[in-house]
C-alpha positions in Angstrom: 181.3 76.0 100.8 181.4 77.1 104.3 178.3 76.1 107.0 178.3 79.4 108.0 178.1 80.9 104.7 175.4 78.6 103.7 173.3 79.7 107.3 174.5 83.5 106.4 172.8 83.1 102.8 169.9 81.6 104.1 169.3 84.6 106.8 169.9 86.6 104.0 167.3 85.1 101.9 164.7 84.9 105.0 165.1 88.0 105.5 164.7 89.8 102.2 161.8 87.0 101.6 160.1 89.1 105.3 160.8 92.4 103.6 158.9 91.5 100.5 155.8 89.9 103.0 156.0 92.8 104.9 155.6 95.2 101.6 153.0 92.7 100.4 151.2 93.1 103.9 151.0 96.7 103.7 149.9 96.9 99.8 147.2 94.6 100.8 146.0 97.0 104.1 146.5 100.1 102.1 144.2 98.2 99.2 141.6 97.2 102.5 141.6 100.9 103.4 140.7 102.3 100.3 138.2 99.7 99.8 136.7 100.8 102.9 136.6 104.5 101.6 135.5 104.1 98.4 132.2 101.8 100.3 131.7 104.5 102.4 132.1 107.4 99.9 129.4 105.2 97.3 127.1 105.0 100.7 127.3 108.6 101.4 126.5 109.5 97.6 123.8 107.1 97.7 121.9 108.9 100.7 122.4 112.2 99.4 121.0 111.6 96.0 118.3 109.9 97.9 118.1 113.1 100.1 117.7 114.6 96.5 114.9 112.9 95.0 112.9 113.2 98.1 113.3 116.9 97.9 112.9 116.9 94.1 109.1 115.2 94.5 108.6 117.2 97.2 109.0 120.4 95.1 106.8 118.7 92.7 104.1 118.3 94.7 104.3 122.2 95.4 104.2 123.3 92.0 101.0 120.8 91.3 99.7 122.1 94.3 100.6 125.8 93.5 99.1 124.8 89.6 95.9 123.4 91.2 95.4 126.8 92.9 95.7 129.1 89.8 93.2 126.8 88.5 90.9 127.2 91.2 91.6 131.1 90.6 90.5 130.6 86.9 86.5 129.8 88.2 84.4 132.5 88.1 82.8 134.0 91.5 79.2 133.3 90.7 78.2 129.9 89.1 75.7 126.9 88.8 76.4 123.5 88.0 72.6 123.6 86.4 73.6 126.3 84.2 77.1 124.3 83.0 75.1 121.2 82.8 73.0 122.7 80.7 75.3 123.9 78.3 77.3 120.6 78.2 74.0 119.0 77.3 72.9 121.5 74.8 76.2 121.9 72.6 79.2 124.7 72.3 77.2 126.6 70.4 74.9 127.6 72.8 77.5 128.4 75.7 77.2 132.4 77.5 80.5 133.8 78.6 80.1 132.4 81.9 79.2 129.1 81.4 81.7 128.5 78.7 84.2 130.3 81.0 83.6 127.8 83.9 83.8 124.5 81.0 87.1 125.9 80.6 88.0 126.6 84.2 86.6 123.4 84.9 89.0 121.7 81.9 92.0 123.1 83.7 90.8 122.1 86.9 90.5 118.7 85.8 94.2 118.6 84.6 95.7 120.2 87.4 93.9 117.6 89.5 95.2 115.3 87.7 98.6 116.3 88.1 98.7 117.0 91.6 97.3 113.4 92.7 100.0 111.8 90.7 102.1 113.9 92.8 100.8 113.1 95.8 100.8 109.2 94.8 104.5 109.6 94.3 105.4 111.3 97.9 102.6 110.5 100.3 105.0 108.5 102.7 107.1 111.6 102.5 104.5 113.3 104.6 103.4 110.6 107.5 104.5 112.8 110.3 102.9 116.2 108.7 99.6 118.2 108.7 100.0 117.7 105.0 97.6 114.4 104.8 95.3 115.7 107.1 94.9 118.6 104.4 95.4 116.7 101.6 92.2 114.8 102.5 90.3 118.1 102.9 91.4 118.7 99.3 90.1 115.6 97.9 86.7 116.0 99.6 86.9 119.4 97.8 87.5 118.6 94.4 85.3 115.6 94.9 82.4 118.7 95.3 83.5 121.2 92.6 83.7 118.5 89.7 80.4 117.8 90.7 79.6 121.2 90.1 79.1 122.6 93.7 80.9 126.2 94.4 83.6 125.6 96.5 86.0 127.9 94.9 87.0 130.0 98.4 87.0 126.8 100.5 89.6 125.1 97.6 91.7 128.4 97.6 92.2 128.4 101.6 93.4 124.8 101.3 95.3 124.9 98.4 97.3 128.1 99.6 97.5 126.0 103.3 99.0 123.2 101.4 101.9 124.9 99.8 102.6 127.8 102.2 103.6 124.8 104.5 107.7 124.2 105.0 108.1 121.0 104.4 111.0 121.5 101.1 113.8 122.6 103.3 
């Protein structure tokens, strides 16, 4: 065998041996790149179901809210705590229309309660830079006073329906 032959053959070599590094290079960038894609495709998914479930707890709250005013709406207009207390001490069989009409109002009012303060548990930081805490507090003071059996009814329907005409879905 020739020495040039045996140089030729080993340029040869080198240089299919480059070609095949050169292939392996770009597999291994175009692997990089859609590494780099697919991270930023999973972080983009992940802030938009985030985005979501914010918007899901806020509509939530709106419907607890809404709830807790068609609750509200259920009281009668006139009403005494002495007379409810009295018939919660003296028995259902001794209820009047009105009275037993405000145990039940009261019964849903409890629930809807309820229902909207687990809401409110659940998105309160959604709300820090929003008149809805300020109002929310309002509301607590309010059903505070009405399960106690003070007449609030119009002041709890002015904040109720403040609460959830309020943009703060979309």
């Amino acid at each position: 065998m020739d020495d040039n032959y045996i140089a030729y053959q080993s340029l040869v070599a080198a240089r299919e041996s480059a070609t095949w590094a050169f292939w392996s290079m770009v597999g291994t960038f175009s692997g990089v790149l859609v590494g780099l894609f697919t991270i930023f495709y999973a972080a983009r998914a992940l802030s938009t179901w985030r985005e979501q479930e914010k918007t899901k707890l806020k509509m939530d709250f709106k419907k607890s809210i809404l709830a807790l005013n068609y609750a509200v709406r259920a009281f009668p207009e006139e009403w005494s705590s002495t007379k409810v207390l009295a018939a919660q001490i003296a028995g259902p069989n001794h209820f009047n229309a009105i009275e037993n009409e405000v145990l039940v109002a009261m019964d849903g009012f409890k629930n809807a309660w309820r229902d909207a303060s687990d809401s409110w548990v659940m998105c309160e930081s959604l709300f820090v830079k929003s008149v809805i805490p300020a109002k929310w507090c309002e509301l607590e003071e309010l059903a505070i006073k009405i399960q106690t059996g003070f007449n609030v009814k119009v002041q709890l329907l002015k904040v109720t329906e403040a609460i959830y005409t309020e943009h703060f879905i979309f």
